[in-house]
C-alpha positions as a printed NumPy array, in Angstrom:
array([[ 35.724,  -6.845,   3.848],
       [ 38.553,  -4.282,   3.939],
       [ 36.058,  -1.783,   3.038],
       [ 34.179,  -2.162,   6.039],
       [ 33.619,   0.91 ,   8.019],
       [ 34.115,   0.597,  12.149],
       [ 30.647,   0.602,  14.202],
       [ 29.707,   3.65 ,  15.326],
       [ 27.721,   3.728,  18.247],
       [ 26.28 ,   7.064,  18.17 ],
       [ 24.574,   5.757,  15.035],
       [ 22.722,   2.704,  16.85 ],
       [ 21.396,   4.87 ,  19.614],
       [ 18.123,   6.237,  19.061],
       [ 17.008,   9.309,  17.541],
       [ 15.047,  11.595,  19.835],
       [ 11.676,  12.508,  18.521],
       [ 10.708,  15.792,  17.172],
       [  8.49 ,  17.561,  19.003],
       [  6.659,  18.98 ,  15.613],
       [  6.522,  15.535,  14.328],
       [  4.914,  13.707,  17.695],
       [  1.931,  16.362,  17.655],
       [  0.829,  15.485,  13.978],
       [ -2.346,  14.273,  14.539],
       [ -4.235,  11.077,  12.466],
       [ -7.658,  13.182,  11.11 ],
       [-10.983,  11.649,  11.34 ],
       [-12.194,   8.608,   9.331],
       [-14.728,   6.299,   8.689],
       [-14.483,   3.276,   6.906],
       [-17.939,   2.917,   6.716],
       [-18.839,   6.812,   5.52 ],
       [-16.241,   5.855,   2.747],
       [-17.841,   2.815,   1.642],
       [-21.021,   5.229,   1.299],
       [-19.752,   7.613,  -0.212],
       [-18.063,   5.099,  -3.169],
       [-21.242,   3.116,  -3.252],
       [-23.491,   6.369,  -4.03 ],
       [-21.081,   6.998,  -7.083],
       [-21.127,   3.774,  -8.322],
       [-25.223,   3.845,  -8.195],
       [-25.43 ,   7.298,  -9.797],
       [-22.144,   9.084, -10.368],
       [-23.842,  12.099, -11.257],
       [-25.291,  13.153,  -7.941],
       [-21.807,  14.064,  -6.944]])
């Protein structure tokens, strides 16, 4: 345990979020257009 280092508190506090990072934005998706999609291929892969 002598290799312990002391707590530092400036490490427990949260970080503050990055501006860039916090305006990324999740882009559009459909489960069901996906499904679709993947069930065309399987029927005829070649219409792709």
């Amino acid at each position: 345990m002598a290799g312990n280092k002391p707590f530092n508190k400036q490490q427990a506090e949260p970080r503050e979020r990055d501006p860039q990072v916090a305006g990324l934005k999740v882009p559009p998706h459909s489960i069901e257009a996906e499904q679709s999609v993947l069930g065309g291929l399987m029927l005829d892969n070649e219409r792709w």
